[in-house]
N, CA and C atoms of all chains as a GROMACS GRO file, in nm:
protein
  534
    1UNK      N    1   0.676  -3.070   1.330
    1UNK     CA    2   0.623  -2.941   1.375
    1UNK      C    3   0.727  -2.832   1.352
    2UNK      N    4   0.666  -2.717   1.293
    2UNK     CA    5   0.769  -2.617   1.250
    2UNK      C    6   0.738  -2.514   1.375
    3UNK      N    7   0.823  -2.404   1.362
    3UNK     CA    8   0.771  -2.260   1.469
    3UNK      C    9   0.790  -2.189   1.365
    4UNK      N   10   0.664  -2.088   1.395
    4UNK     CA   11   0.643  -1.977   1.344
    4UNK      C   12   0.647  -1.862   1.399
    5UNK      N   13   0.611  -1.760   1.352
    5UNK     CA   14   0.643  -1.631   1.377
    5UNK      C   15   0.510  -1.537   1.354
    6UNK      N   16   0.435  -1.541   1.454
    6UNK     CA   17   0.304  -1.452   1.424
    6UNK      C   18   0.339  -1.371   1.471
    7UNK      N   19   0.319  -1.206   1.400
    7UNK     CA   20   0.310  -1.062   1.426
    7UNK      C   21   0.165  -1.047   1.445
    8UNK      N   22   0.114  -0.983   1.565
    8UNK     CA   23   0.002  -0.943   1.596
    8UNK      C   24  -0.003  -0.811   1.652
    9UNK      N   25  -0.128  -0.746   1.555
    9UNK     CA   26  -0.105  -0.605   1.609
    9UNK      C   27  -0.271  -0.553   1.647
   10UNK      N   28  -0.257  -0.479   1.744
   10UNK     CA   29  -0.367  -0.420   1.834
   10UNK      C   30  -0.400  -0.309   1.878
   11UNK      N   31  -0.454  -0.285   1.775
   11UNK     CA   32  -0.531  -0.137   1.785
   11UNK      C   33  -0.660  -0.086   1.798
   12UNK      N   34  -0.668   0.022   1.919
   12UNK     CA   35  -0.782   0.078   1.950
   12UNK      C   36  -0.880   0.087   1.855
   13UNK      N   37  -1.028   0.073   1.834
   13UNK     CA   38  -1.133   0.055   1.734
   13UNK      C   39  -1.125   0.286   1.726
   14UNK      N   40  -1.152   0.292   1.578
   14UNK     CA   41  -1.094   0.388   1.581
   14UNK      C   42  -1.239   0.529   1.688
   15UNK      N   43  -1.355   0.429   1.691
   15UNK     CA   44  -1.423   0.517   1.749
   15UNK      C   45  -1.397   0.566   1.909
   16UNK      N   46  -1.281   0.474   1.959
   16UNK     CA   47  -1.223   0.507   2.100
   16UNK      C   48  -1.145   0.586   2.136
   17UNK      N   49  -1.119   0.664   2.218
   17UNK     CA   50  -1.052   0.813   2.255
   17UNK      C   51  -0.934   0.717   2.286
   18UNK      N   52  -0.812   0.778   2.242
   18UNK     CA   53  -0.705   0.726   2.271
   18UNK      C   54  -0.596   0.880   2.350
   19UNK      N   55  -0.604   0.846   2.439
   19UNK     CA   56  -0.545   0.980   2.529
   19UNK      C   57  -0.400   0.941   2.503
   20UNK      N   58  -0.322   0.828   2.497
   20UNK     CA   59  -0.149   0.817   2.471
   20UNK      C   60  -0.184   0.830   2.361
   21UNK      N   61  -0.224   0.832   2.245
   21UNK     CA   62  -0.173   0.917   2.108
   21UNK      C   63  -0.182   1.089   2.080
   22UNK      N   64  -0.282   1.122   2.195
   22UNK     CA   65  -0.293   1.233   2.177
   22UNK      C   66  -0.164   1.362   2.235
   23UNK      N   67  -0.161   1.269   2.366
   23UNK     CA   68  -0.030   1.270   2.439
   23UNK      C   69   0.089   1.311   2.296
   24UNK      N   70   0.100   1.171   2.225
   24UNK     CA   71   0.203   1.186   2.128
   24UNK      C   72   0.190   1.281   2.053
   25UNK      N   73   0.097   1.311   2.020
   25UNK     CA   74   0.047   1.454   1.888
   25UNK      C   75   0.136   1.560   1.942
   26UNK      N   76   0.108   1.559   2.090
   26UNK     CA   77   0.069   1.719   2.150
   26UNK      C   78   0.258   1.757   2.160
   27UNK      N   79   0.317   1.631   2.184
   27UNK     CA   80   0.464   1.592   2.170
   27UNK      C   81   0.529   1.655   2.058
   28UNK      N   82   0.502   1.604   1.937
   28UNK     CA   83   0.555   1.609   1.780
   28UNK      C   84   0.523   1.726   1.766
   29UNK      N   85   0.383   1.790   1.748
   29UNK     CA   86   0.366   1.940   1.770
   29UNK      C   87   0.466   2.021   1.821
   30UNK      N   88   0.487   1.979   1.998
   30UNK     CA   89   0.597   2.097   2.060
   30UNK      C   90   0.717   2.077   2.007
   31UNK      N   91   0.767   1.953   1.918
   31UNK     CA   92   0.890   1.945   1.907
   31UNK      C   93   0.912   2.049   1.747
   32UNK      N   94   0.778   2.054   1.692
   32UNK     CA   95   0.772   2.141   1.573
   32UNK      C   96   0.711   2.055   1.412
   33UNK      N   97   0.678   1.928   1.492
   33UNK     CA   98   0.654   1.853   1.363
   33UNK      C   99   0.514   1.871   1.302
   34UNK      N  100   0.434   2.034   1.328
   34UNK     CA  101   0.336   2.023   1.287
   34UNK      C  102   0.296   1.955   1.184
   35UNK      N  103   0.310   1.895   1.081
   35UNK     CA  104   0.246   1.841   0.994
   35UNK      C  105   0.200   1.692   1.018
   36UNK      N  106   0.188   1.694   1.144
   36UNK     CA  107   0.139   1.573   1.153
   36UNK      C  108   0.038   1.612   1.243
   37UNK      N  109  -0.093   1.479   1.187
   37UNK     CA  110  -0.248   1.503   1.186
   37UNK      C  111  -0.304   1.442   1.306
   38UNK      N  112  -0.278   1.332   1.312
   38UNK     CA  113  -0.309   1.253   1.351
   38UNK      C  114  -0.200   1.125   1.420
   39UNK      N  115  -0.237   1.079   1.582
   39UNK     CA  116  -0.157   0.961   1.601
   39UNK      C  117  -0.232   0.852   1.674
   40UNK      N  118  -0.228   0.699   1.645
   40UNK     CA  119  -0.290   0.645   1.741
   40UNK      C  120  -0.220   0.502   1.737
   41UNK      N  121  -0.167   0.508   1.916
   41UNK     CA  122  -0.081   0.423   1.994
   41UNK      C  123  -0.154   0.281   1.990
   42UNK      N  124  -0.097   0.173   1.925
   42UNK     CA  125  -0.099   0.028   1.980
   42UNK      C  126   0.004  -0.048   2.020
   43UNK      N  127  -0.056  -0.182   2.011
   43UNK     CA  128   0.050  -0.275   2.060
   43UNK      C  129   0.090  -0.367   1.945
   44UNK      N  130   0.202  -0.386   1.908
   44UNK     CA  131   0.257  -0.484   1.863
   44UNK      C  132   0.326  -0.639   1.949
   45UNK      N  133   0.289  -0.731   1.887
   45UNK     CA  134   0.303  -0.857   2.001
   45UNK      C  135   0.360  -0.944   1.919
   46UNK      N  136   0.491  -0.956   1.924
   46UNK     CA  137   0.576  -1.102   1.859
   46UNK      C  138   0.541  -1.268   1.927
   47UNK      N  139   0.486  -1.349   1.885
   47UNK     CA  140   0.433  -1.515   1.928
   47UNK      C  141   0.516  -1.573   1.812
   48UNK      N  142   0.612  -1.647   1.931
   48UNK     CA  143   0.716  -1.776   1.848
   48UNK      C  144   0.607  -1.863   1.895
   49UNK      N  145   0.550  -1.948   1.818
   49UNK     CA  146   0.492  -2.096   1.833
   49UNK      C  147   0.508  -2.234   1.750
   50UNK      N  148   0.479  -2.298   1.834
   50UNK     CA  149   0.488  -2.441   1.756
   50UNK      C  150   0.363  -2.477   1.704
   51UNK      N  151   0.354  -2.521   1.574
   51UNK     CA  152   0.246  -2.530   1.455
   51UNK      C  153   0.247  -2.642   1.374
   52UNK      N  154   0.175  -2.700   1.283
   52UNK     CA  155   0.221  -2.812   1.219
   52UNK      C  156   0.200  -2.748   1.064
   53UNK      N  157   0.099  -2.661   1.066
   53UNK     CA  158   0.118  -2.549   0.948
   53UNK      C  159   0.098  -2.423   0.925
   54UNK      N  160   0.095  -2.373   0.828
   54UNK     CA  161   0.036  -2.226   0.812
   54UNK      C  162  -0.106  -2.169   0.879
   55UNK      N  163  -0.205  -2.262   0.882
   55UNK     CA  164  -0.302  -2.249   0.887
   55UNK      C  165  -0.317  -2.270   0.993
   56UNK      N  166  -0.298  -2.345   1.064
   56UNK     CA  167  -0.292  -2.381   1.228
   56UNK      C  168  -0.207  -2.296   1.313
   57UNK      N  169  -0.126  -2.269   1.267
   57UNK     CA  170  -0.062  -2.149   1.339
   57UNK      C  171  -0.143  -1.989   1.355
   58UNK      N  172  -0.201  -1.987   1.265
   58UNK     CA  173  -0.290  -1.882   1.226
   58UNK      C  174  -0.466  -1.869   1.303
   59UNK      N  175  -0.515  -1.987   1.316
   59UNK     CA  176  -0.580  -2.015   1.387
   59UNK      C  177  -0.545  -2.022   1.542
   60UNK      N  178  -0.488  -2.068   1.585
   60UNK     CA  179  -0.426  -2.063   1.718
   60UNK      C  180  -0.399  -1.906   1.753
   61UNK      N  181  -0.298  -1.788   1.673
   61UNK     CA  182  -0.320  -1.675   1.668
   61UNK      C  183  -0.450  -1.613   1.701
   62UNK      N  184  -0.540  -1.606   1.614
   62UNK     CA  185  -0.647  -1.571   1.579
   62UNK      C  186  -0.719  -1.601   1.756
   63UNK      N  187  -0.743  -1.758   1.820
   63UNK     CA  188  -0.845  -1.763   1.902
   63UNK      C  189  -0.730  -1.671   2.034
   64UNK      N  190  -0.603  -1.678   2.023
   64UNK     CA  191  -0.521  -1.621   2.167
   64UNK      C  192  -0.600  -1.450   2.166
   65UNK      N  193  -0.581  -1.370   2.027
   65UNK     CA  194  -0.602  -1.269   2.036
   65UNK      C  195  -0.775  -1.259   2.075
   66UNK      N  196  -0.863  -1.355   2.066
   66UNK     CA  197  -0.954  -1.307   2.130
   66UNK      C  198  -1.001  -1.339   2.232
   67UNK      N  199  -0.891  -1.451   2.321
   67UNK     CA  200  -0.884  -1.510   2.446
   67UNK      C  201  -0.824  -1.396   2.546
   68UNK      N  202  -0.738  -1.344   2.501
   68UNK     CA  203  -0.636  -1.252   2.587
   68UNK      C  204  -0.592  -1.118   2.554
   69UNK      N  205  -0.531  -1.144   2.385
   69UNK     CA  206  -0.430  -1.063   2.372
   69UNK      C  207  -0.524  -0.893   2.348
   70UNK      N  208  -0.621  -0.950   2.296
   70UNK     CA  209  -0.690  -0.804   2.267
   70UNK      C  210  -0.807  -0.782   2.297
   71UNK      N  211  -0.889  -0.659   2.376
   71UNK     CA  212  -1.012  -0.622   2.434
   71UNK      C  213  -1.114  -0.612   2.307
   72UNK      N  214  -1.172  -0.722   2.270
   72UNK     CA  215  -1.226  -0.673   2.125
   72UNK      C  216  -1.363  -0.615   2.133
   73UNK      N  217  -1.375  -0.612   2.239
   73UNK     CA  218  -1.532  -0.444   2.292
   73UNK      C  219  -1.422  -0.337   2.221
   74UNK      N  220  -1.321  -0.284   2.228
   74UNK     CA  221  -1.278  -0.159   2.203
   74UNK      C  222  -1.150  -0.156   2.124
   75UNK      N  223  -1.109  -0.275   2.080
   75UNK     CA  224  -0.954  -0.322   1.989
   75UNK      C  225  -1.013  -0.392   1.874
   76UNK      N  226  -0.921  -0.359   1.771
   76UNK     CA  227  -0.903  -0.468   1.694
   76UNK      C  228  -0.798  -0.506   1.677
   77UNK      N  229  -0.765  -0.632   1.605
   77UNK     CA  230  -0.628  -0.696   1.560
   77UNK      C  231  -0.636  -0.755   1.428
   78UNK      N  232  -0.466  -0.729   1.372
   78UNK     CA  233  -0.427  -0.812   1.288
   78UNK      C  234  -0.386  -0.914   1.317
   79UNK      N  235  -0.375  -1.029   1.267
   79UNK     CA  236  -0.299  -1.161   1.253
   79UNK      C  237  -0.235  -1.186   1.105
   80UNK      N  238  -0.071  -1.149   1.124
   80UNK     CA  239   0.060  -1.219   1.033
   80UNK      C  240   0.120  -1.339   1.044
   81UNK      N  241   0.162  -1.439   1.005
   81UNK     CA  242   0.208  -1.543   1.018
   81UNK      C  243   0.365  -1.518   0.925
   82UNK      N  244   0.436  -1.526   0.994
   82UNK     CA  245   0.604  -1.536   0.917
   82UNK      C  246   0.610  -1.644   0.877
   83UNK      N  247   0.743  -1.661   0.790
   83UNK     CA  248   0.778  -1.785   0.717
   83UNK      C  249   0.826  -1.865   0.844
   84UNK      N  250   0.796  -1.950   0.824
   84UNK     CA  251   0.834  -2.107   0.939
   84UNK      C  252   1.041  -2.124   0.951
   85UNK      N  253   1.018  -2.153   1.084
   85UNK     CA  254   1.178  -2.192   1.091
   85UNK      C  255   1.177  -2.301   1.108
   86UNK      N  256   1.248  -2.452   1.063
   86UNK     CA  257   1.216  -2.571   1.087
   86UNK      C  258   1.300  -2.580   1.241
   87UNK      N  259   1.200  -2.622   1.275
   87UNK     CA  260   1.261  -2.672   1.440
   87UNK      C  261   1.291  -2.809   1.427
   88UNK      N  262   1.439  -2.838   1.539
   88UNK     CA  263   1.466  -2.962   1.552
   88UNK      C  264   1.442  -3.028   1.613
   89UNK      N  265   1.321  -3.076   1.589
   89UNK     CA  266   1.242  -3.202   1.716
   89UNK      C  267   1.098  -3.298   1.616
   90UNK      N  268   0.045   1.883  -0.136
   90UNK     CA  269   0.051   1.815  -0.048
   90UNK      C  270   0.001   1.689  -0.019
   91UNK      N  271   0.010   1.569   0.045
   91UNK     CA  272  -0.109   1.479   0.020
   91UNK      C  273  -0.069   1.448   0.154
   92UNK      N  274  -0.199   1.383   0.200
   92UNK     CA  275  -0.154   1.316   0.381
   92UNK      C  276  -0.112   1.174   0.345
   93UNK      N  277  -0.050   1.140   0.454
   93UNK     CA  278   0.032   1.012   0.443
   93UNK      C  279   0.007   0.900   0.556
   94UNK      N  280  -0.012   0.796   0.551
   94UNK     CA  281  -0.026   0.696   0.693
   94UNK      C  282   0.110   0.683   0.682
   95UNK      N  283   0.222   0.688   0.822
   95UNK     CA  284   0.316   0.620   0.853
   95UNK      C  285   0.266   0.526   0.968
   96UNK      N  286   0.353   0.359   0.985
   96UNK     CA  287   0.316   0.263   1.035
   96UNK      C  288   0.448   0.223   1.086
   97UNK      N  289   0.454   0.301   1.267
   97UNK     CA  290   0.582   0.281   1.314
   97UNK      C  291   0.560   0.154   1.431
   98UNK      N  292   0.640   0.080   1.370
   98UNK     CA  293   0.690  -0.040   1.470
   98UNK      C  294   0.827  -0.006   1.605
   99UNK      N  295   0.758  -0.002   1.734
   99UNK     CA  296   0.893  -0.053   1.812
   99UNK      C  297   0.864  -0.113   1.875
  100UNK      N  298   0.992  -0.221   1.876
  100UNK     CA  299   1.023  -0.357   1.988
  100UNK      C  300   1.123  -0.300   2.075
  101UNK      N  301   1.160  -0.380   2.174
  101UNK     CA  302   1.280  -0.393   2.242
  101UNK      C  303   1.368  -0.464   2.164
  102UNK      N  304   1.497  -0.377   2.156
  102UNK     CA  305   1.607  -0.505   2.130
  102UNK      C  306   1.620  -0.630   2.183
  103UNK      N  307   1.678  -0.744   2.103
  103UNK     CA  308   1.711  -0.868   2.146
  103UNK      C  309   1.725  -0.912   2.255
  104UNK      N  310   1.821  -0.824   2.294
  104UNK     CA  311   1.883  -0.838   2.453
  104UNK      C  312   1.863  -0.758   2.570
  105UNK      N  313   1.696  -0.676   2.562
  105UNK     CA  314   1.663  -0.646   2.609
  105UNK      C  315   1.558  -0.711   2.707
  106UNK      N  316   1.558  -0.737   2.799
  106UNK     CA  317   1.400  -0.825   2.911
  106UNK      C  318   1.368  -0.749   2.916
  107UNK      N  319   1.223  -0.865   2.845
  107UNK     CA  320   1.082  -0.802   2.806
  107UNK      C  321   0.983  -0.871   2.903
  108UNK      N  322   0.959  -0.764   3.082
  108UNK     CA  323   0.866  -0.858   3.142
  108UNK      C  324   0.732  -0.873   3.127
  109UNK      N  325   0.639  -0.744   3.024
  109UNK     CA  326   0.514  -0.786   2.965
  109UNK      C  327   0.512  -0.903   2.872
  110UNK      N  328   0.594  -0.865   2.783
  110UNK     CA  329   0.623  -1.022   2.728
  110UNK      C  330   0.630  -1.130   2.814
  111UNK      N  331   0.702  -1.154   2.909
  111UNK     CA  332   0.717  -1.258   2.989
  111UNK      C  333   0.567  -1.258   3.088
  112UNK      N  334   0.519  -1.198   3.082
  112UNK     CA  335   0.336  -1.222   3.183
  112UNK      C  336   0.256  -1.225   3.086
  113UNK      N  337   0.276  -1.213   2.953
  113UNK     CA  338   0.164  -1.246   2.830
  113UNK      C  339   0.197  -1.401   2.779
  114UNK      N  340   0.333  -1.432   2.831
  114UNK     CA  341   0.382  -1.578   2.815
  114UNK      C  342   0.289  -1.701   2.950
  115UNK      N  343   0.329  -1.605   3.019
  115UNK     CA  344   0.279  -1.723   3.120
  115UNK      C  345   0.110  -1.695   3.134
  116UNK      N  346   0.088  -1.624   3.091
  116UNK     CA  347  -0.093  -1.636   3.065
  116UNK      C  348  -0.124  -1.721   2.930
  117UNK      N  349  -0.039  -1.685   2.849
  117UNK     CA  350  -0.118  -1.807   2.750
  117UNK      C  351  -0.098  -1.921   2.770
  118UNK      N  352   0.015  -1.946   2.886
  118UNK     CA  353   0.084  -2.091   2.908
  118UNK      C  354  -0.064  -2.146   2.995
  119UNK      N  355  -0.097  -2.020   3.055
  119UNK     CA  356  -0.204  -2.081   3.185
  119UNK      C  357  -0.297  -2.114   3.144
  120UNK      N  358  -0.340  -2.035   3.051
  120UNK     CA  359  -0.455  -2.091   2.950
  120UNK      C  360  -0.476  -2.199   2.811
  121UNK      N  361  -0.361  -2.272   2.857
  121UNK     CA  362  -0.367  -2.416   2.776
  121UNK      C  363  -0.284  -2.370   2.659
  122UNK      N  364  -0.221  -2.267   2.609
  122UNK     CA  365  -0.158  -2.232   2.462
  122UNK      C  366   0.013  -2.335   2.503
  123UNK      N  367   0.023  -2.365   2.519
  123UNK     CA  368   0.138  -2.430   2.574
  123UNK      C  369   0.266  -2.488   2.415
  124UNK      N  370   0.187  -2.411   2.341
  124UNK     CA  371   0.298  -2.440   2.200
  124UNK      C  372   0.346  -2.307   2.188
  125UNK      N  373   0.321  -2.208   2.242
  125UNK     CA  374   0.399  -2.069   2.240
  125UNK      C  375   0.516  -2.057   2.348
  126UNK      N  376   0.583  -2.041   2.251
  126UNK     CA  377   0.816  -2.011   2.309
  126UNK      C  378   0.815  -1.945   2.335
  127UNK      N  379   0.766  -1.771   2.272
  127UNK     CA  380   0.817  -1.650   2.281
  127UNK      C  381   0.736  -1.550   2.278
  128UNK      N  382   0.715  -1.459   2.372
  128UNK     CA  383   0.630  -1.342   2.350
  128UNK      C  384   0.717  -1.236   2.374
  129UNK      N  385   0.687  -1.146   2.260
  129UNK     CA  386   0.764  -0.977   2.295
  129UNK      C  387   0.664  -0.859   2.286
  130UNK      N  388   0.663  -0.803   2.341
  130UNK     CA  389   0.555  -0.690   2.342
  130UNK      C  390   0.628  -0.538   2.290
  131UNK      N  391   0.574  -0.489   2.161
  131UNK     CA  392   0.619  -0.372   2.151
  131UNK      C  393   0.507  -0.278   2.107
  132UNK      N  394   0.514  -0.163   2.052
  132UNK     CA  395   0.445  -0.021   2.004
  132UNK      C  396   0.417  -0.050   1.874
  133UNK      N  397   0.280  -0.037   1.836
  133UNK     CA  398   0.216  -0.001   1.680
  133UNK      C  399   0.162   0.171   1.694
  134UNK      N  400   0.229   0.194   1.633
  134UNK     CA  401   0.208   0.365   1.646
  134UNK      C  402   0.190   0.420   1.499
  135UNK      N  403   0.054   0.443   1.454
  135UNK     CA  404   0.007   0.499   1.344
  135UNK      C  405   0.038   0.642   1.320
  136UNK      N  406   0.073   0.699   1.203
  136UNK     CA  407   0.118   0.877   1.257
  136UNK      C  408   0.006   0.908   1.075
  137UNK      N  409  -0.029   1.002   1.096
  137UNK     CA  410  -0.095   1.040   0.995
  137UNK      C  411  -0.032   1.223   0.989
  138UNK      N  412   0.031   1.193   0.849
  138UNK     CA  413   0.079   1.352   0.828
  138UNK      C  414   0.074   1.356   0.654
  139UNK      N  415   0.115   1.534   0.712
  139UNK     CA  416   0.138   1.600   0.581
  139UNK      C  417   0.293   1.594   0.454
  140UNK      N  418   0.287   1.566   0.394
  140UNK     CA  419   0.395   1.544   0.308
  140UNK      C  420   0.397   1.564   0.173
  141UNK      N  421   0.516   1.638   0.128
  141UNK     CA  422   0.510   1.631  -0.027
  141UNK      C  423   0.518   1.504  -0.102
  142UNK      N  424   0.594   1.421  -0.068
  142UNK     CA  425   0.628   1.282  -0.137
  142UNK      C  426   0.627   1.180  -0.006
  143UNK      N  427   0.628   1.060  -0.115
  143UNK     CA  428   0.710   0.957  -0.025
  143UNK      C  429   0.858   1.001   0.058
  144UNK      N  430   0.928   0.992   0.027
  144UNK     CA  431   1.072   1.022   0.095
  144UNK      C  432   1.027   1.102   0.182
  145UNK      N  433   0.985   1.228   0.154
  145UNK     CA  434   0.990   1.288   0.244
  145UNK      C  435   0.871   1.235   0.412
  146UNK      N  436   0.809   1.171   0.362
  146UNK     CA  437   0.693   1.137   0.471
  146UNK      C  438   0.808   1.030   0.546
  147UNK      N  439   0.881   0.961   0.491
  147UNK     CA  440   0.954   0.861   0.532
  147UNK      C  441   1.062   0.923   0.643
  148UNK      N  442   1.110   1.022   0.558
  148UNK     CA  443   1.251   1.090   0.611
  148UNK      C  444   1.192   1.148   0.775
  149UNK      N  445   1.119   1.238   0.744
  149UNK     CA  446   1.008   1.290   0.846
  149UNK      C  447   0.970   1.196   0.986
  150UNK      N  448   0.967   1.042   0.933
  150UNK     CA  449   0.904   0.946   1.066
  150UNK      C  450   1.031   0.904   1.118
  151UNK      N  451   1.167   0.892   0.997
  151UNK     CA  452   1.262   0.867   1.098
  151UNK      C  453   1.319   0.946   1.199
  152UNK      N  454   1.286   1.114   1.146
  152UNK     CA  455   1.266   1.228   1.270
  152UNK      C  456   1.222   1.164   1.385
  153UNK      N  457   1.106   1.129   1.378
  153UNK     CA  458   0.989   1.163   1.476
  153UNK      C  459   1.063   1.023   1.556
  154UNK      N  460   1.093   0.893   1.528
  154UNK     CA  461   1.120   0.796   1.593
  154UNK      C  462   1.268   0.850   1.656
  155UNK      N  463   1.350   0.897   1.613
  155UNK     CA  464   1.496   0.922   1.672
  155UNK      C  465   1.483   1.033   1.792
  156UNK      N  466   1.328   1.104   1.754
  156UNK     CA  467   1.374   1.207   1.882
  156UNK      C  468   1.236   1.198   1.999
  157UNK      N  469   1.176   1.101   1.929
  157UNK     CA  470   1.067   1.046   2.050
  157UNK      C  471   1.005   0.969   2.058
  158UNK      N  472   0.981   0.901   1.953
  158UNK     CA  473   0.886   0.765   1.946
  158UNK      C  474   0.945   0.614   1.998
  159UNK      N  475   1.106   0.668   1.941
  159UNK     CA  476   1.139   0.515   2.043
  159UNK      C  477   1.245   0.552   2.122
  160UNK      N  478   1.249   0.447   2.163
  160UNK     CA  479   1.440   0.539   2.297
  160UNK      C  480   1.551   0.394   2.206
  161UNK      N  481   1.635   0.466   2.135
  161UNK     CA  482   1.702   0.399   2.050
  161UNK      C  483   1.814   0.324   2.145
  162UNK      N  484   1.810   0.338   2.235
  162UNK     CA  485   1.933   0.254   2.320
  162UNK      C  486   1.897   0.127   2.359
  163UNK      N  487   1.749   0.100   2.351
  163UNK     CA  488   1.710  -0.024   2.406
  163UNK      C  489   1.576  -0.062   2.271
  164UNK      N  490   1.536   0.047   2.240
  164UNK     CA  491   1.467   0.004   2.135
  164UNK      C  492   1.498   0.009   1.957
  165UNK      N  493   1.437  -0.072   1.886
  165UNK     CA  494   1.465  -0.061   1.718
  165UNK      C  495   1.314  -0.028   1.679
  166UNK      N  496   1.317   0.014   1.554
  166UNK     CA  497   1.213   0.086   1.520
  166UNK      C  498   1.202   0.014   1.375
  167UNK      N  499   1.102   0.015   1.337
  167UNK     CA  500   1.064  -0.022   1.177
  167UNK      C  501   0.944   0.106   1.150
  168UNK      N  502   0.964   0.160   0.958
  168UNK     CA  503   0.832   0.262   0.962
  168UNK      C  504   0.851   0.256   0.790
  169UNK      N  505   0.685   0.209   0.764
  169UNK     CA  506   0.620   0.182   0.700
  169UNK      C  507   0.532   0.311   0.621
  170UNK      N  508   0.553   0.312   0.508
  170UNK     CA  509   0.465   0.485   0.485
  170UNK      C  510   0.391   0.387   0.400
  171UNK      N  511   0.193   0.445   0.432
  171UNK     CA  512   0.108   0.355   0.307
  171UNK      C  513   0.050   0.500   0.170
  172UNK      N  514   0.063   0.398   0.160
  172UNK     CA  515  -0.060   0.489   0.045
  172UNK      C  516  -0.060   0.639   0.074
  173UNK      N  517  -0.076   0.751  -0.035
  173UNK     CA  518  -0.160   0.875   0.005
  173UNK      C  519  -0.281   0.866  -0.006
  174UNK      N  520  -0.356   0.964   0.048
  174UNK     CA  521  -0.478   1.021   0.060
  174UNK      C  522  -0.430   1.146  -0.028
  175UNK      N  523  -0.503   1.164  -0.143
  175UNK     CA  524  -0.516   1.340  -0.179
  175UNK      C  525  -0.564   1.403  -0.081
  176UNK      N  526  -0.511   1.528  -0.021
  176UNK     CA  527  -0.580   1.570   0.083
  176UNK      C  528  -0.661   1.738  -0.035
  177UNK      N  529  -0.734   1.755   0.036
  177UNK     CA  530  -0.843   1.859  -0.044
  177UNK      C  531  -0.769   2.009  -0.028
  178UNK      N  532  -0.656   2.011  -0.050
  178UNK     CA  533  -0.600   2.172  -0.063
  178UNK      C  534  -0.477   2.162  -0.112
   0.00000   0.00000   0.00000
């Protein structure tokens, strides 16, 4: 069994009002960065796990984010899988 | 001009405790995931702006992260510029 490294990321479905990005806009604006259009705040979520492969690690990803990690009425997510670190066991 | 997606990542540093991480750990633990080591919870923060080039859209987000998007004493930042959009002017 190797561990991997899934990057999972979670972001608001874009038809949802996101009031902390707007927050951020209204930020970058006062600081003078008008040229920026648009912002919208998620979550990024690092999962070290134990896997026996690529694919199983990925799957396991996949059912957490729609067990827990993400509201998928109003989120979506990516699922990344990093290169494997061989664990010693 | 063309608009630009930037794709800003922040985590907590290494040696920073991360206690959402640590209650997204023990929920997947509770819910049978019991092959997951490590959870870290950080920011996916999409910025959509105006820019002449690459570099400059780039140069621009490391602005925006050094003076508000992340708090550099405890956090690291990663930023990703995709693709342009021709924008219509």
């Amino acid at each position: 069994m190797s561990v991997w490294l899934g990057r999972v990321t979670v972001v608001l479905k874009a038809s949802v009002n996101d009031p902390q990005g707007l927050a951020v806009l209204d930020g970058l604006h006062a600081m003078g960065y008008s040229e920026v259009e648009q912002v919208r705040v998620g979550k990024h979520i690092d999962v070290r796990l134990g896997a026996d492969n690529f694919e199983q690690a990925e799957q396991r990803l996949h059912h957490m984010c729609e067990a827990l990690l993400a509201n998928t009425l109003i989120e979506s997510y990516t699922v990344e899988v990093g290169a494997p670190e061989e664990a010693a066991r």
